[in-house]
DRENDO-1510 file (C-alpha; in Angstrom, 1 decimal, always signed):
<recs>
REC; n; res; u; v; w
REC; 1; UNK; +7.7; -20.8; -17.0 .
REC; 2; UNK; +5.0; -19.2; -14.6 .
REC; 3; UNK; +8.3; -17.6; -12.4 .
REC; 4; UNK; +10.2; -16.4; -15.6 .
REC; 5; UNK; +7.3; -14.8; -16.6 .
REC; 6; UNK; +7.0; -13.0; -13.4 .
REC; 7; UNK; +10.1; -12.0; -12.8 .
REC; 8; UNK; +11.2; -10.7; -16.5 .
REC; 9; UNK; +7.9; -8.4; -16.8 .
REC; 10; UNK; +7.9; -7.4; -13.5 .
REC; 11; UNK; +10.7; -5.4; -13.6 .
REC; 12; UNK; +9.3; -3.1; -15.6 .
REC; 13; UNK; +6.3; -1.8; -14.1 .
REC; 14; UNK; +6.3; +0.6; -11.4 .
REC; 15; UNK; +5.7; -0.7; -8.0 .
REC; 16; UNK; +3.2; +0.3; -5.2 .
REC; 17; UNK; +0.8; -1.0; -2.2 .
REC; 18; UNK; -2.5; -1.5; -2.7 .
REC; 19; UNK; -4.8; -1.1; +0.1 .
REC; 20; UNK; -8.3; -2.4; -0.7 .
REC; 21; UNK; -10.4; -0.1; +0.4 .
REC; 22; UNK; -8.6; +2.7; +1.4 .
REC; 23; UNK; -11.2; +4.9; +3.4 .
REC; 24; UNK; -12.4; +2.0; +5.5 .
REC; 25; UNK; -8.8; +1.3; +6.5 .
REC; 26; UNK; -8.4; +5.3; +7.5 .
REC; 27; UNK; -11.2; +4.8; +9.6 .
REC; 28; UNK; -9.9; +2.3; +11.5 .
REC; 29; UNK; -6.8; +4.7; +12.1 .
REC; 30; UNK; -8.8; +7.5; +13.2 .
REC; 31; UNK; -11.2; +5.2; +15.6 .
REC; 32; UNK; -8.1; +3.8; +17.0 .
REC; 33; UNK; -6.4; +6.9; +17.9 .
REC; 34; UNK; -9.8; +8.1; +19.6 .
REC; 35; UNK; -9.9; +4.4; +21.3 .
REC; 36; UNK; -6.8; +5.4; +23.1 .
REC; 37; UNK; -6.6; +6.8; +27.1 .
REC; 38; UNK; -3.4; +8.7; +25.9 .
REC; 39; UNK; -5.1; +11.8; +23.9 .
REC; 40; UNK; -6.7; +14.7; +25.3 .
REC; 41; UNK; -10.0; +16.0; +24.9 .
REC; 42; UNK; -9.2; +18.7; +22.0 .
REC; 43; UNK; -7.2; +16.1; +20.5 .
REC; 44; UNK; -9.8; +13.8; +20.1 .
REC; 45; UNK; -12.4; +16.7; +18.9 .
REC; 46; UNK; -9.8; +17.1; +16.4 .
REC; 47; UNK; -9.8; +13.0; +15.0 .
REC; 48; UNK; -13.7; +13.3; +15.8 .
REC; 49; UNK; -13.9; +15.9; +12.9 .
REC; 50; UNK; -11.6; +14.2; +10.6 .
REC; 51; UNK; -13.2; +10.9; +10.9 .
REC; 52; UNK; -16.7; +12.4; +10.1 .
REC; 53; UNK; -15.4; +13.8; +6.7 .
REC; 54; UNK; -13.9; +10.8; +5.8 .
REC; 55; UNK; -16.5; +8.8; +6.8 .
REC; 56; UNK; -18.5; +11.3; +4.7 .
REC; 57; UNK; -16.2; +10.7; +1.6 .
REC; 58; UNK; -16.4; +6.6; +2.4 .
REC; 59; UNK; -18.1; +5.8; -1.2 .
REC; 60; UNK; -17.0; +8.8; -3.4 .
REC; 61; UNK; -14.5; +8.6; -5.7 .
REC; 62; UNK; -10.5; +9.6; -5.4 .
REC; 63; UNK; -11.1; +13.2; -6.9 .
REC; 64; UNK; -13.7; +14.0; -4.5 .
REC; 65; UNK; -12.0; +12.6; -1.6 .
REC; 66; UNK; -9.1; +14.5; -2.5 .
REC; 67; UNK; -10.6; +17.5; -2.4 .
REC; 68; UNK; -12.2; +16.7; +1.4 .
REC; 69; UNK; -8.9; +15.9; +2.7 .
REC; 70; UNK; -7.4; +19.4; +1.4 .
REC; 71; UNK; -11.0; +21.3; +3.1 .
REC; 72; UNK; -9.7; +19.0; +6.1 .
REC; 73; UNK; -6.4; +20.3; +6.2 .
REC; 74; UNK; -6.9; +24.2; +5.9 .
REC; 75; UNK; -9.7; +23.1; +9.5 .
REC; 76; UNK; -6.9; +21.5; +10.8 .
REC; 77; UNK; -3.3; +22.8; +9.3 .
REC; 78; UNK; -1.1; +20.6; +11.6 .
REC; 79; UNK; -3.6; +17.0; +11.8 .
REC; 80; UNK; -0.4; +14.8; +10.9 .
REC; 81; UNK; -3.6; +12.3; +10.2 .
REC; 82; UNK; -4.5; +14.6; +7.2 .
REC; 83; UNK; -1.3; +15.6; +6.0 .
REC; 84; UNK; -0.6; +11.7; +5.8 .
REC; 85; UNK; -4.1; +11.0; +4.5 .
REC; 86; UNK; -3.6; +13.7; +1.7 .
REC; 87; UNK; -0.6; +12.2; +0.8 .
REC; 88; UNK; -1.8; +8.9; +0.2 .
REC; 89; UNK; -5.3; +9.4; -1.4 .
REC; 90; UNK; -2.7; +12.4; -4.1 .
REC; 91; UNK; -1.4; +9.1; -5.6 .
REC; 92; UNK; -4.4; +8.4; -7.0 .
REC; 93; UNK; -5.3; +11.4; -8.5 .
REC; 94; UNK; -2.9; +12.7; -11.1 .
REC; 95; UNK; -0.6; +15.7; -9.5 .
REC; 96; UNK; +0.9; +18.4; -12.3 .
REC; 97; UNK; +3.9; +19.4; -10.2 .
REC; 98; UNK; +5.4; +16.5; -8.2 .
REC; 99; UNK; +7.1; +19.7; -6.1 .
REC; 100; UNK; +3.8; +19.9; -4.1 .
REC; 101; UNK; +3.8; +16.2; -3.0 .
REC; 102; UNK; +7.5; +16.4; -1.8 .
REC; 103; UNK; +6.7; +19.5; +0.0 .
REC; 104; UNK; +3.6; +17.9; +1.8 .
REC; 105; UNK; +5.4; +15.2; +2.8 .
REC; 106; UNK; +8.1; +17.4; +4.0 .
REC; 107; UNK; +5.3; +18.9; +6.1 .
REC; 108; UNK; +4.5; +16.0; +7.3 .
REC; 109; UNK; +7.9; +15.3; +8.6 .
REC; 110; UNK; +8.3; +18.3; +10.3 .
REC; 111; UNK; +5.5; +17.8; +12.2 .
REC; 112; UNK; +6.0; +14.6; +13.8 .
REC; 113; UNK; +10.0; +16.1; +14.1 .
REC; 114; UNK; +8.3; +18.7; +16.7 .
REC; 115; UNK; +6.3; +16.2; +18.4 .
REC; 116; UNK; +9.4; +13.8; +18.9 .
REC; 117; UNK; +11.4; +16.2; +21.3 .
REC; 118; UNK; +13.9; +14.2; +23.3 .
REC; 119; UNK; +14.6; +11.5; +20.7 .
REC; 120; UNK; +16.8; +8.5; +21.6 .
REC; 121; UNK; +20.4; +7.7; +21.4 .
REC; 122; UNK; +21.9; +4.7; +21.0 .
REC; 123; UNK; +25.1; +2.6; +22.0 .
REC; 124; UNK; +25.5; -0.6; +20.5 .
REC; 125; UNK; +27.7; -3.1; +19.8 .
REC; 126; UNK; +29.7; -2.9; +16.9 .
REC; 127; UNK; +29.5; -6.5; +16.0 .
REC; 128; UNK; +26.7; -8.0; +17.6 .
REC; 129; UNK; +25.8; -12.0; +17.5 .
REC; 130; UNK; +22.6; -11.0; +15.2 .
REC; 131; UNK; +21.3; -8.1; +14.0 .
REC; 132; UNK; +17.8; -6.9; +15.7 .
REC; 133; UNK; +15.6; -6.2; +12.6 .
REC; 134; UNK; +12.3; -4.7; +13.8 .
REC; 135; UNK; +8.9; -4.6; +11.7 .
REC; 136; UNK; +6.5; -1.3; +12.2 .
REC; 137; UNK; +3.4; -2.5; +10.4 .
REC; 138; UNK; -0.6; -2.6; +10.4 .
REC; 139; UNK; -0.7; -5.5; +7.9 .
REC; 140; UNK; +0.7; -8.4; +9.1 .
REC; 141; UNK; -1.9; -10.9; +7.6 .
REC; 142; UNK; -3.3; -11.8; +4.3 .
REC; 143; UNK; -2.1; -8.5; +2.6 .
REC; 144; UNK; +0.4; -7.7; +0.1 .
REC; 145; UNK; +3.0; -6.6; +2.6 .
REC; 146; UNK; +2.4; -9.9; +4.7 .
REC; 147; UNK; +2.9; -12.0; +1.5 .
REC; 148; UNK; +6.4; -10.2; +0.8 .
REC; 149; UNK; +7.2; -10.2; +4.5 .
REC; 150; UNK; +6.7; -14.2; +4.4 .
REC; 151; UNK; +8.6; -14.7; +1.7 .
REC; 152; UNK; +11.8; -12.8; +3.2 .
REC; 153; UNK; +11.5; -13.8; +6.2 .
REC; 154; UNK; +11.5; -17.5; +5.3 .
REC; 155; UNK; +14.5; -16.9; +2.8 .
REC; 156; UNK; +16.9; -14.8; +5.8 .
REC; 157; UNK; +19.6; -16.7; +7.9 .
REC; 158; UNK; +18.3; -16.4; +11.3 .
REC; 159; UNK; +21.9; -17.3; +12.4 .
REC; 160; UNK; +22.6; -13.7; +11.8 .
REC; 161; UNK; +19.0; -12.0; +11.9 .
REC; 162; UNK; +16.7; -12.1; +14.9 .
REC; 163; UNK; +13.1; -10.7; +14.0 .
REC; 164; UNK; +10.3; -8.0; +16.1 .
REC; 165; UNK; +7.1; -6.9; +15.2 .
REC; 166; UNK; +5.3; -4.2; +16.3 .
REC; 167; UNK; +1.9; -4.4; +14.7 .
REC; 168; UNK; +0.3; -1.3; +15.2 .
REC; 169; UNK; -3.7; -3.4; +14.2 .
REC; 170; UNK; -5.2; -5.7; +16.1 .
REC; 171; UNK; -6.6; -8.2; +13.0 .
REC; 172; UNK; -4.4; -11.0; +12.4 .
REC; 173; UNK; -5.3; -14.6; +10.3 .
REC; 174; UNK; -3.9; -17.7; +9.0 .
REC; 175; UNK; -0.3; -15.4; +7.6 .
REC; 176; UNK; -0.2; -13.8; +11.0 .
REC; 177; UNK; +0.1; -17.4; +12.5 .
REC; 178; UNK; +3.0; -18.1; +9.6 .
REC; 179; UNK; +5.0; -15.3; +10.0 .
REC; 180; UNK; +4.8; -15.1; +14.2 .
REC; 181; UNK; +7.5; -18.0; +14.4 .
REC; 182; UNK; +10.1; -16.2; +12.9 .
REC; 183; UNK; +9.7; -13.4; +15.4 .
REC; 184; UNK; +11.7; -13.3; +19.1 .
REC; 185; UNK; +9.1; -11.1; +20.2 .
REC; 186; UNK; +5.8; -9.8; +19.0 .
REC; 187; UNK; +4.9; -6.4; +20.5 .
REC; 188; UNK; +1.2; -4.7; +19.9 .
REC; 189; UNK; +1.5; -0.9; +19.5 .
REC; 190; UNK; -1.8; +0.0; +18.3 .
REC; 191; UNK; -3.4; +1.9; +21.1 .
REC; 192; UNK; -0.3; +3.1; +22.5 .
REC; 193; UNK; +1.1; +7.0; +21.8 .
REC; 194; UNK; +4.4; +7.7; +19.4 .
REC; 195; UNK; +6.6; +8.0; +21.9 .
REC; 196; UNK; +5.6; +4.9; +23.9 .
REC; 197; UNK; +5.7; +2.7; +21.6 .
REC; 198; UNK; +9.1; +4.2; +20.3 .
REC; 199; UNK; +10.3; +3.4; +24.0 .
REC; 200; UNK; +9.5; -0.4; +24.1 .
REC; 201; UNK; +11.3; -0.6; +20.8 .
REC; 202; UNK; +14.6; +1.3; +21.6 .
REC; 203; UNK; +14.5; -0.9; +25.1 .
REC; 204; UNK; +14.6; -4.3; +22.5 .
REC; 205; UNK; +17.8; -2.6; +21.5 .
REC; 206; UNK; +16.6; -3.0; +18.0 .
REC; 207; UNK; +19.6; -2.1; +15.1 .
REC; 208; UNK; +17.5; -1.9; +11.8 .
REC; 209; UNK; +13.6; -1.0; +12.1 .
REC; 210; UNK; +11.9; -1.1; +9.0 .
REC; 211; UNK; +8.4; +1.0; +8.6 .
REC; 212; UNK; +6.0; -1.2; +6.2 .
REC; 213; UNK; +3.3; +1.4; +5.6 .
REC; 214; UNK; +4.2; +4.4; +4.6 .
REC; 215; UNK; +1.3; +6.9; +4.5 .
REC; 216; UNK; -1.2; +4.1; +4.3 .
REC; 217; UNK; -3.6; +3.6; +6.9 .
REC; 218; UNK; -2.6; +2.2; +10.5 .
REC; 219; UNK; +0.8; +3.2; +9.3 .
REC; 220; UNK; +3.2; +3.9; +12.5 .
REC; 221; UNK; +5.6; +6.7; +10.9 .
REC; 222; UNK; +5.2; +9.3; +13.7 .
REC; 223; UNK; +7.4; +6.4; +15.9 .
REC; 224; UNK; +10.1; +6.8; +14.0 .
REC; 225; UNK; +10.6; +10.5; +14.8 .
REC; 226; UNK; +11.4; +9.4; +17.8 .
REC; 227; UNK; +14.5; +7.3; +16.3 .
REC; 228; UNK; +14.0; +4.1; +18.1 .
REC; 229; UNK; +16.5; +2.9; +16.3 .
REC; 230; UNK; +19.9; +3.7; +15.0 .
REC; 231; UNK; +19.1; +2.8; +11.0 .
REC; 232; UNK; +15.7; +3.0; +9.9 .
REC; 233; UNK; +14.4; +1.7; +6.6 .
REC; 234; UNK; +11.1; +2.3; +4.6 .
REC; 235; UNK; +9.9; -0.8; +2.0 .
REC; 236; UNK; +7.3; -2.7; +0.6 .
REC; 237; UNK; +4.4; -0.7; +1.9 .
REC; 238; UNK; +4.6; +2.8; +0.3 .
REC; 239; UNK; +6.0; +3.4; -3.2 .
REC; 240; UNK; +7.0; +7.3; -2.0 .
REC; 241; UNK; +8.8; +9.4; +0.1 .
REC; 242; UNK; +7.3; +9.3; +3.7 .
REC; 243; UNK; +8.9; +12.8; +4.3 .
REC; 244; UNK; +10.1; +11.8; +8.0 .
REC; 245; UNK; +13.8; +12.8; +8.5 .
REC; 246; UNK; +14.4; +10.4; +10.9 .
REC; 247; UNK; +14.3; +7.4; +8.1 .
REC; 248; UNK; +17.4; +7.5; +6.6 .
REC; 249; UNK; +16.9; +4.7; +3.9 .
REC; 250; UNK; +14.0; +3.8; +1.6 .
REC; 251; UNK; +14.5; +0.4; -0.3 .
REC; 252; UNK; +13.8; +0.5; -4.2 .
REC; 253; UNK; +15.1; -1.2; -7.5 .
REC; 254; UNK; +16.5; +0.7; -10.5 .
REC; 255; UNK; +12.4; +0.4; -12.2 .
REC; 256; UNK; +11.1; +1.9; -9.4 .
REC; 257; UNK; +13.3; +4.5; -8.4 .
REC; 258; UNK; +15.3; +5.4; -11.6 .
REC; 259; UNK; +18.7; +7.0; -11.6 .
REC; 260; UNK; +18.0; +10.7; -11.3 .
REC; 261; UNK; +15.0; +10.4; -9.4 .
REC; 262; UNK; +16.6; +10.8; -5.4 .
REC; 263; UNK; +15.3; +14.4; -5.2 .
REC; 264; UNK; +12.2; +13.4; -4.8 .
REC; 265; UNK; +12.6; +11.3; -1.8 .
REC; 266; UNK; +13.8; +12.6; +1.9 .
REC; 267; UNK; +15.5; +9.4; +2.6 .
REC; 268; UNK; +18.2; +8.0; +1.0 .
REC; 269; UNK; +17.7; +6.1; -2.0 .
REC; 270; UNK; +19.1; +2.5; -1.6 .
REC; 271; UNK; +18.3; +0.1; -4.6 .
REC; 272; UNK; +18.1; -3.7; -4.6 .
REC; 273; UNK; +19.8; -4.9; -7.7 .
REC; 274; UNK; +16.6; -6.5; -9.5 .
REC; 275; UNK; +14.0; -6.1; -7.8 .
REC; 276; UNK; +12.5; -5.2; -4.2 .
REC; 277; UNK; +9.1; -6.8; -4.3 .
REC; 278; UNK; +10.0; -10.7; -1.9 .
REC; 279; UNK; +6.8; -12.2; -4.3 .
REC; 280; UNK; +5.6; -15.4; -2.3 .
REC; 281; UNK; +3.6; -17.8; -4.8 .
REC; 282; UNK; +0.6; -19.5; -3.6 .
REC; 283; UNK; +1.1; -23.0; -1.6 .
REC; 284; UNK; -1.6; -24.2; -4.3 .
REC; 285; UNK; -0.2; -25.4; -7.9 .
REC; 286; UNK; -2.5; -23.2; -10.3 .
REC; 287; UNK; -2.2; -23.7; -14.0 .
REC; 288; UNK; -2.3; -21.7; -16.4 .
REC; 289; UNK; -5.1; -22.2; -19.2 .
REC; 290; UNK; -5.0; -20.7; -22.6 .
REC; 291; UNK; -6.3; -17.3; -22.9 .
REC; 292; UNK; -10.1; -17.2; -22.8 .
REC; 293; UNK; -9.8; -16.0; -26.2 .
REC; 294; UNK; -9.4; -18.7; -27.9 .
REC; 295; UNK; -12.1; -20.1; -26.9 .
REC; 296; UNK; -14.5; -16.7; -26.8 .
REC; 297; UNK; -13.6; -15.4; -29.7 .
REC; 298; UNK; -13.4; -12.2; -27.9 .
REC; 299; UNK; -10.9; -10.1; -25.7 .
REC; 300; UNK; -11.6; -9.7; -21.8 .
REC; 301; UNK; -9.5; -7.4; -20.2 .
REC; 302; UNK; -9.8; -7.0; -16.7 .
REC; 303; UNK; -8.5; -5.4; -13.7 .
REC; 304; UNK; -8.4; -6.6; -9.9 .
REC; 305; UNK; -7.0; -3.7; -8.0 .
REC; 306; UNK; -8.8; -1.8; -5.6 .
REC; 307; UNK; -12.0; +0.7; -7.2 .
REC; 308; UNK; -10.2; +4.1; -5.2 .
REC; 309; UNK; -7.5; +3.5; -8.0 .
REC; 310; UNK; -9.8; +3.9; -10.5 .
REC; 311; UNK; -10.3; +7.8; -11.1 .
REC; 312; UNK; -12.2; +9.3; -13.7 .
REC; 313; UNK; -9.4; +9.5; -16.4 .
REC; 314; UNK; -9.2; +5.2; -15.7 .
REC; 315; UNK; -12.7; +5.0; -16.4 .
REC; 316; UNK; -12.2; +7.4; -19.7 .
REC; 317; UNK; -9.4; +5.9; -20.8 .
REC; 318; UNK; -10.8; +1.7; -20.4 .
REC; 319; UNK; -14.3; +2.6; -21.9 .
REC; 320; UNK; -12.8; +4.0; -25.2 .
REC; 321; UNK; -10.7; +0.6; -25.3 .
REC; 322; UNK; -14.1; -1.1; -25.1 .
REC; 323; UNK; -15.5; +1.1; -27.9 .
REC; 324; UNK; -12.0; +0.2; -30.5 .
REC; 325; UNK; -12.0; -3.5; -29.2 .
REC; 326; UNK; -15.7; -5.0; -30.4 .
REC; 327; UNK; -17.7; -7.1; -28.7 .
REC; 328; UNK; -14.6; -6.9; -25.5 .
REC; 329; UNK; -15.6; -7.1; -21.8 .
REC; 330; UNK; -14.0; -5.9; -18.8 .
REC; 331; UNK; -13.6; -7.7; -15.8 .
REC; 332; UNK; -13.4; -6.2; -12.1 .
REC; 333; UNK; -12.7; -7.9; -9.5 .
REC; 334; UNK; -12.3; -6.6; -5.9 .
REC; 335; UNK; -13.8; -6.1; -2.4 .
REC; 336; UNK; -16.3; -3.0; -2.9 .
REC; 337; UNK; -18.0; -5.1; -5.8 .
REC; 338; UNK; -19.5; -6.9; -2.9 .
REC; 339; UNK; -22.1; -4.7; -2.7 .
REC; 340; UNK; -24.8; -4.6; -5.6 .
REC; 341; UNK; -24.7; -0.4; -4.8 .
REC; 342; UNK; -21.6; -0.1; -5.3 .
REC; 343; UNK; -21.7; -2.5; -8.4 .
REC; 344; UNK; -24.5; -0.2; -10.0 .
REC; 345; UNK; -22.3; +2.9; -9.5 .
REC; 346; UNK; -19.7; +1.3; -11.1 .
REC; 347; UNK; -22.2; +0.4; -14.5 .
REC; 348; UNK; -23.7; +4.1; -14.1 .
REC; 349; UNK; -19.9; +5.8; -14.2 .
REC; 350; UNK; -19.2; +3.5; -17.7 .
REC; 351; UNK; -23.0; +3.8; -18.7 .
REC; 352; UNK; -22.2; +8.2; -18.7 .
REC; 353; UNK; -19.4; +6.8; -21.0 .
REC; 354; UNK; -21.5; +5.2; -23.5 .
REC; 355; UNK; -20.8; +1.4; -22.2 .
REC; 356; UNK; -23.4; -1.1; -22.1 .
REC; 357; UNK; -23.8; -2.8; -18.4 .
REC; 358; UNK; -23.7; -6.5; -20.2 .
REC; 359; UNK; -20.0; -5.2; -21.2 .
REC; 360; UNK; -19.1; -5.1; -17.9 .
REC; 361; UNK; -18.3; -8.8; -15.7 .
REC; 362; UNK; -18.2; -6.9; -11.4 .
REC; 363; UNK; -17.5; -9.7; -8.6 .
REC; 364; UNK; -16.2; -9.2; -4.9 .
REC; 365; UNK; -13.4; -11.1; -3.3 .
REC; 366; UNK; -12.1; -14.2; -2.8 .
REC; 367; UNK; -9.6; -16.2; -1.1 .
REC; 368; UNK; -6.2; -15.9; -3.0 .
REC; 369; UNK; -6.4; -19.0; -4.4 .
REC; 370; UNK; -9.4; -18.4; -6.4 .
REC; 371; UNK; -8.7; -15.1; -7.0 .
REC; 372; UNK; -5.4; -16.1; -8.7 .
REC; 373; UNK; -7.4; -19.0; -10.3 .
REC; 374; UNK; -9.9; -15.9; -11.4 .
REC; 375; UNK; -6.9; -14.7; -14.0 .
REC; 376; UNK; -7.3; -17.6; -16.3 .
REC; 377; UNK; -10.5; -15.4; -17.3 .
REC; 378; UNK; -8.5; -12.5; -18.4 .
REC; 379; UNK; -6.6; -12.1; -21.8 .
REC; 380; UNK; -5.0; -8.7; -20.7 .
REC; 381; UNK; -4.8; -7.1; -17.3 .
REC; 382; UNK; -5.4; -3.4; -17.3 .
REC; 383; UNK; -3.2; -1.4; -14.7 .
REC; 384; UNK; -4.9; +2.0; -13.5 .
REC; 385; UNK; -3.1; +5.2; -13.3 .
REC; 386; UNK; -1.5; +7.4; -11.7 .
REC; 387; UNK; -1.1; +4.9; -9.3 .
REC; 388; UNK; -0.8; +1.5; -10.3 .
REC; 389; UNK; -0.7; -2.0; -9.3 .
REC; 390; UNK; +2.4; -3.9; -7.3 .
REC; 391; UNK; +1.1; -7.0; -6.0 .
REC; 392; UNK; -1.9; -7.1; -8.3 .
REC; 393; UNK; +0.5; -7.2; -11.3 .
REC; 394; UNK; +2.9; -10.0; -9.7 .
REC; 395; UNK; -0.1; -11.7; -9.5 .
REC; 396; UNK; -1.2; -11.6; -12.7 .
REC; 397; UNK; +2.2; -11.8; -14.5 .
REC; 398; UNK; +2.5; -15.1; -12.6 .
REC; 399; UNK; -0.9; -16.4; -14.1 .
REC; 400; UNK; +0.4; -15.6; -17.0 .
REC; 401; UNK; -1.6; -12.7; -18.2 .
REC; 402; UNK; +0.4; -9.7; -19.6 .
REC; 403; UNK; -0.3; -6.5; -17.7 .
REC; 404; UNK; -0.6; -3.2; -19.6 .
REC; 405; UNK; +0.3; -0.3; -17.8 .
REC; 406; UNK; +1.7; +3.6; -18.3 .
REC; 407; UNK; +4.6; +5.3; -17.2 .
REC; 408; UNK; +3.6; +8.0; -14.5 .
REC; 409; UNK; +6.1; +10.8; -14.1 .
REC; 410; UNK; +6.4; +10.5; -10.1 .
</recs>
């Protein structure tokens, strides 16, 4: 029942990656690029200033942190880190004219085009033993796009596919260990410049290399200017266009990308028939308990996607649910809420709202196991906007607890 569930009501939510805690993870970009013996000096005074104003921006909200990556960009008009950190921190504020997104991306893509000068060529087999199917990616562990990379790699015919990774991060866990057997070869390229890193993949004669981050952070893309490979494919990390000409497909589904809606991407729109999430359910049987409810006598709706997603118009929006629903709660559960600070900002932005702290239930992370088991404590799952949940709403669809979202127009 738990699968049907999940699979019928999935379909009809948009799809995205979220990265829990998004600023700390574009940190860890900008220290590895100044980590590297490959940049020169004005290069890194460049990443020096961008890393202090995101550092600056760690704890404020998306608006604000919006607005320092725009001051960023007119200090630093062609910082491919900025445009691409613009990008991603847009979707979580809501943009009038999608135009300027498209455009911005487009940007983005022309820079890293100019950078790429000599890019390769290719000669290839026409009907190789297997097919060399390469993975560009900075979250190859316990992370959204780890749990759908599992899953699809343990489902594929490795009669016909042969896997590579490039991980462009140096953490790895308990999935990295899973998903490293199913790989011929697995090739660090954090630390390494576009162009040599686009080199050791062209010389493993790869045929299909997928990107698996879009414009989230440790994302790769600027490799892929330098066409590495003959076909190359964005999925699972990045709900949007990456704005790189080079990638000529981006995998979607007819929910998430809807007839009519191929304008708004560079690449070429290639749709799975149902849907393009590879969900991987936990190894753990978790059942699922009647809704708290019943036995409350109240609702608890909850939400367990990152805080970033959470914008001002969220936090408008939930606290008059709270004043039509008597006596309700709301339930957050992620990693910021950790920290009691950033728990007591959290009461203080629903407080301005005229919500009572004791109507709020905050807690940090846990291991997906009790996180999942953490849904059995919701009655309805609240999805933010603009930019909603992908793996946060599998999840809680296969818990069965329904998932109320809204329909962005982007």
């Amino acid at each position: 029942m738990k699968k049907i569930i999940m699979i019928t009501l999935s379909l009809s939510f948009l799809a995205s990656n979220v990265f829990a805690g998004c600023m700390k993870s574009e940190i860890k970009q900008l220290d590895a690029k100044l980590s590297t013996t490959e940049m020169t000096d004005a290069k890194k005074a460049e990443v020096k200033k961008l890393r202090d104003i995101v550092v600056a921006n760690e704890h404020k909200n998306s608006e604000l942190a919006f607005e320092s990556y725009e001051k960023a960009l007119a200090i630093q008009p062609n910082s491919t880190i900025t445009v691409s950190n613009l990008l991603f921190t847009s979707s979580f504020v809501k943009i009038e004219d999608k135009e300027e997104n498209l455009n911005l991306a487009k940007r983005y893509g022309d820079l890293v085009s100019m950078a790429a000068d000599s890019p390769f060529e290719h000669n290839i087999l026409s009907s190789p033993k297997r097919l060399r199917i390469g993975f560009v990616s900075g979250d190859l562990r316990n992370h959204p796009v780890g749990y759908f990379l599992e899953s699809f790699l343990s489902l594929s015919d490795q009669s016909q596919l042969e896997f590579f990774a490039y991980p462009t991060a140096t953490k790895e866990d308990d999935l990295t260990a899973r998903i490293r057997p199913f790989c011929s070869k697995w090739t660090p390229v954090n630390g390494k410049n576009d162009e040599t890193a686009a080199r050791m993949i062209h010389d493993d004669g790869i045929h299909v290399l997928f990107d698996l981050s879009g414009h989230t952070g440790l994302n790769g893309l600027g490799i892929f200017a330098w066409k590495p490979a003959p076909i190359q494919v964005t999925w699972a990390g990045y709900f949007a266009t990456t704005g790189v000409a080079q990638m000529d497909y981006i995998l979607g589904d007819p929910h998430v990308i809807p007839e009519g809606e191929e304008e708004d991407f560079t690449e070429k729109v290639w749709r799975l028939p149902n849907h393009y999430f590879c969900f991987n359910p936990p190894a753990i049987d978790l059942p699922v308990s009647e809704l708290p409810a019943r036995r409350s006598g109240q609702i608890t709706f909850g939400c367990f996607n990152s805080l970033i997603k959470m914008n001002d118009e969220v936090v408008e929006t939930w606290s008059e649910l709270l004043k039509e629903v008597p006596e309700s709660t709301l339930f957050l559960k992620t990693k910021t809420l950790r920290s009691e600070s950033e728990r007591e900002k959290v009461r203080q932005r629903f407080a301005d709202r005229g919500i009572e702290p004791d109507r709020l239930l905050l807690e940090g992370p846990s291991p997906r196991g009790e996180l999942l088991a953490a849904y059995n404590r919701l009655d309805i799952a609240l999805d933010p906007f603009p930019y909603p949940g992908g793996a946060t709403s599998a999840e809680a669809l296969w818990m069965g607890v329904p998932v109320l979202t809204l329909r962005g127009n982007n």
